[in-house]
N, C-alpha and C positions, 0 to 999 in steps of 0.2 A: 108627139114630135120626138124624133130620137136624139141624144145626148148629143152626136157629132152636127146634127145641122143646128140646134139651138146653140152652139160653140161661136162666139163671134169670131169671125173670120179676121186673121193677122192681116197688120195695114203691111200693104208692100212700096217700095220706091216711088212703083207707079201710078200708086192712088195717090201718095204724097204729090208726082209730078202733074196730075191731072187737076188734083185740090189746088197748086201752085200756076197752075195754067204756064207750065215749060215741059221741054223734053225729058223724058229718062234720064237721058244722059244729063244732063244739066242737073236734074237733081241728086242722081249717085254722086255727083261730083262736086255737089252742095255739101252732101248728107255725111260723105268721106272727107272732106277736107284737104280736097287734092285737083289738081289741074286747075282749067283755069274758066274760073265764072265770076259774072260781076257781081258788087254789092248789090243791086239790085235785084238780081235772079237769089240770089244768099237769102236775101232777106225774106224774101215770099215762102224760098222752100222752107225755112227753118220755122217760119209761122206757121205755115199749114205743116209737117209735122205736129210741131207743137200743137195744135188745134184736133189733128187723129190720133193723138196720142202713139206716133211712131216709134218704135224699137228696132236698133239698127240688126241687121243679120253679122255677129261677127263672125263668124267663119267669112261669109262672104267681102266680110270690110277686109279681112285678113288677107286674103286672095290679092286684091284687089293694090292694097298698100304695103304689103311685106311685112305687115305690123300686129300682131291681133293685143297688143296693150295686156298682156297679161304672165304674170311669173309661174312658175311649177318647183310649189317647195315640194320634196319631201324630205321625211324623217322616221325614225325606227318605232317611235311611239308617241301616239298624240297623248296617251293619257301621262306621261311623264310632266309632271309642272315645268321641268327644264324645255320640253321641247313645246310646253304652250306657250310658256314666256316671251323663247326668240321666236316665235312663231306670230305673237305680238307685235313686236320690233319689225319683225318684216313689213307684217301688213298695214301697221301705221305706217310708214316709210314709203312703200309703195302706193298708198292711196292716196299722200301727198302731192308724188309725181304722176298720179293719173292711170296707175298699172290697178288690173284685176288680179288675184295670187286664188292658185287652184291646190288644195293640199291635197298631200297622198299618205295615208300611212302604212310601212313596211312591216310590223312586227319583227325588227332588226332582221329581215329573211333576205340576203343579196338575189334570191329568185324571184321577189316581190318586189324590192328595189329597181331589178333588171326591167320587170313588165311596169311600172311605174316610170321610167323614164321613158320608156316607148309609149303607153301613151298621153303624156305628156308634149312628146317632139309630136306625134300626129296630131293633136290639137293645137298644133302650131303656137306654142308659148313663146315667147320672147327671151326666153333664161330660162337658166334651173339653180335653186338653190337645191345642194343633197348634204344632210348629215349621212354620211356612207355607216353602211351598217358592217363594212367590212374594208380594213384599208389596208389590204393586200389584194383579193378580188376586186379590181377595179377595171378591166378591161371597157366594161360598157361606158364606164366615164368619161376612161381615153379616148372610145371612141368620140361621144359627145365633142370633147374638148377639139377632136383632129378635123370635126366638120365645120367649126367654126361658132357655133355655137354655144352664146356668154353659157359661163357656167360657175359657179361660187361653193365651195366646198363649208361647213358650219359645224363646229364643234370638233371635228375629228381632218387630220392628216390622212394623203390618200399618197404612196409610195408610188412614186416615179411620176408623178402627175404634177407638172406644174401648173396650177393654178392657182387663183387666189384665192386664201383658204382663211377664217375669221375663226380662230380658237384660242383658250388660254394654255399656255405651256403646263405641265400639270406636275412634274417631277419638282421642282423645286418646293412647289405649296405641301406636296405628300412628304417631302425631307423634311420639312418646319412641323407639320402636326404631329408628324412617328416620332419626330424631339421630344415635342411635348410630351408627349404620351411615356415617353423612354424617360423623361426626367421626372414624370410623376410618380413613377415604378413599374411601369407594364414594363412584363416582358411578353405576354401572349397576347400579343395585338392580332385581331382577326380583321378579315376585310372581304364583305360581302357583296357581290356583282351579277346582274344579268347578261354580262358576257358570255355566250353559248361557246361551247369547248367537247371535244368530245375523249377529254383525257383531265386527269386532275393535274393542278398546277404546279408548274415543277421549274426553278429557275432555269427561265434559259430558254424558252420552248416559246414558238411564235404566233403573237396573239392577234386577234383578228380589229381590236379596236387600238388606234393608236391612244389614246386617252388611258386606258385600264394599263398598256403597259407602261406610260409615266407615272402613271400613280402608284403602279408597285416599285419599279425601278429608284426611285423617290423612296418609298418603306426600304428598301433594300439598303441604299445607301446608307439611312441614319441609324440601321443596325449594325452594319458595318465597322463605319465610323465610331460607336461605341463598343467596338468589339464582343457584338452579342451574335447569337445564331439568330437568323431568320427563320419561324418558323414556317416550311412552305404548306404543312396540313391546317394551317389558319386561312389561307387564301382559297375561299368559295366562291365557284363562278358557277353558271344555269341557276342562278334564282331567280327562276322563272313568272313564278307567279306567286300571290300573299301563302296558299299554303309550304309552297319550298320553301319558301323567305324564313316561318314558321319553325318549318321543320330543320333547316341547317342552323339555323338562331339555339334552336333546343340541342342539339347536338356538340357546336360551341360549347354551351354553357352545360353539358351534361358530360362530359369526356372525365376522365380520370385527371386530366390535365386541362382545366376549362382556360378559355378566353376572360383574360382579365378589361378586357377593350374591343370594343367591335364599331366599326368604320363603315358606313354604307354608302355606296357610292352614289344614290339618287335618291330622292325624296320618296317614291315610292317602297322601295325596299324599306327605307327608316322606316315607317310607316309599320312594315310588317315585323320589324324590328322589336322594336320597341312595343307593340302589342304581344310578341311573344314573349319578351321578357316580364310581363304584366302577368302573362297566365302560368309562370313557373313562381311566382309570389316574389321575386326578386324584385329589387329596386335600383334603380338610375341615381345618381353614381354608386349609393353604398356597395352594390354587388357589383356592378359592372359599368364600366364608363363607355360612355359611346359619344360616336364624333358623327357625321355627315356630310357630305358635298351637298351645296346647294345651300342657302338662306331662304325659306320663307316663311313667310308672317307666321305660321300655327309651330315653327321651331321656338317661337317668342314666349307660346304661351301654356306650354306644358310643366311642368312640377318635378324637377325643374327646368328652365330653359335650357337649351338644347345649342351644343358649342357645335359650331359649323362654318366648310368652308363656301366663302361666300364668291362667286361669279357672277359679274356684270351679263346675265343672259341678255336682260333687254336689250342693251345696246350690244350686244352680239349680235342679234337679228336685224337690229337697225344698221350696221353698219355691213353686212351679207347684202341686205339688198340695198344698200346705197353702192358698192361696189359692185352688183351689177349690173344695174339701172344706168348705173357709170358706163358698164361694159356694151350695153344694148345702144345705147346713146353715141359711141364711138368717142367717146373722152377718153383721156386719159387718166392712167390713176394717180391721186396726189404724193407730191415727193416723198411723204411721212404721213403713211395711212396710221389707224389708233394700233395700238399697244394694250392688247387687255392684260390683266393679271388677277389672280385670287386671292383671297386674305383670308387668314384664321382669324375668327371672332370667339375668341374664349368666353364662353357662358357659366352655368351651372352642373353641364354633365361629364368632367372628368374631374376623378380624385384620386388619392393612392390608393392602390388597390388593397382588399382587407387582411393580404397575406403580407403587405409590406409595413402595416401599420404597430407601431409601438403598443 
């Protein structure tokens, strides 16, 4: 007997409706929970499903109801702990009200994001949450947003697009740790990013993540403010993957003029960070202090703990898709949505650097 007729045959409406001893109709309109049937005809179909073990077709529920019950996150990177966190946040959040979430990941490519939101809309989602991998290319957004079609923006700001967008402001938190850093003695603070760029970093020049340029902007300020130079040959962006991460880390710390501090802007970079400073024999803080975005648990448990800044991710994602759930729903949003913010949590990995020490 061959595979395809040994396959148990999918129950359809109309076995339900035959098991139920009612019309088609009567049962699609049990089974969708729409129009109009009595408790009684309700009760029979929903037995007899239950009894064939029915699974509803949702495309075809979708059709039918304007609804297919289900969100379209994406984001630039699932392996980033940041974007598995609020990606948490969402999907607890959405399970509670009843939504399915279909994820996409972009490897931050706005031509991968582009083809990720289209299909997305052809699988008739209900919403899109998008951490934009670029918030200047945004055209496809806009579009989204002009159709009508709830949309929630996550982590990053998207220029000229009003929508409602769930991120921490990130300039003020990078002004407070470049202090730190500037008051402990750094003056060669490095800052390392997978922000793709096709020129090296140069004040002033326009970046494709809102995020990276508060965070510098922020650096820039509390060197400023101190009347120090900025150096712009410490700002590394394309750290791509663990071996760049490697190779710019060694670079920093090998230059005629090394990095007394080095700043990673996401847990995976720390990661390659911090292993390459391991393989040049150097030690955390005595040789070089380093900072992070991001707090999670394995920052706790390193030799020594690991000072970083810390962001409400979860409830970032929880509160992304409660605003659109909100939006899909046709609520309104509340007078005073949340207010997220970051904090430096000072640990064990910054100290005065060994050129500053008595």
């Amino acid at each position: 007997m061959s595979s395809n007729s040994s396959r148990r045959r999918e129950i359809t409406v109309a076995d339900v409706a035959k098991a139920a001893q009612v019309s088609k109709a009567q049962a699609a309109r049990a089974l969708g929970n729409y129009g109009a049937v009595s408790e009684e005809v309700r009760s029979r179909v929903l037995a007899a499903a239950e009894e064939l073990s029915y699974r509803p077709n949702e495309l075809a529920r979708s059709m039918n109801t304007g609804k297919s019950n289900t969100i379209g996150v994406v984001v630039g990177d699932i392996e980033n702990p940041h974007f598995g966190l609020a990606t948490r946040g969402i999907t607890d959040t959405a399970k509670k009200s009843g939504y399915n979430v279909i994820l996409i990941n972009t490897d931050e490519e706005v031509s991968a994001e582009i083809e990720a939101v289209h299909v997305l809309l052809d699988k008739r989602v209900d919403g899109l949450i998008v951490a934009p991998a670029s918030s200047v290319e945004t055209e496809h957004l806009q579009h989204v947003h002009e159709t009508g079609r709830p949309l929630v923006l996550l982590d990053r700001k998207a220029e000229g697009l009003g929508v409602e967008t769930v991120a921490v402001s990130m300039a003020g938190i990078s002004y407070e740790s470049t202090r730190y850093l500037l008051e402990a003695g750094h003056r060669r603070i490095a800052f390392v990013s997978t922000l793709k760029s096709d020129s090296p970093y140069r004040t002033g020049i326009v970046l494709d993540s809102s995020q990276i340029t508060e965070r510098l902007e922020g650096m820039q300020r509390a060197f400023a403010e101190s009347g120090l130079i900025f150096s712009e040959d410490q700002v590394r962006l394309n750290a791509g993957d663990a071996d760049s991460i490697r190779n710019i880390t060694r670079e920093l710390l090998l230059m005629p003029e090394p990095a007394t501090a080095i700043v990673a802007s996401d847990g995976l970079i720390a990661l390659s960070v911090v292993e390459a400073i391991q393989e040049l024999g150097l030690s955390i803080p005595d040789d070089v202090s380093f900072l992070m975005y991001d707090d999670f648990s394995w920052t706790r448990l390193t030799s020594p703990p690991l000072t970083v800044i810390a962001q409400p991710v979860y409830e970032m994602g929880v509160a992304a898709a409660s605003a659109l759930i909100r939006q899909i729903e046709g609520r309104k949003p509340a007078a005073n949505g949340p207010e997220f913010s970051a904090r430096l949590i000072r640990r064990g990995s910054v100290a005065m650097p060994r050129t500053a020490r008595v």
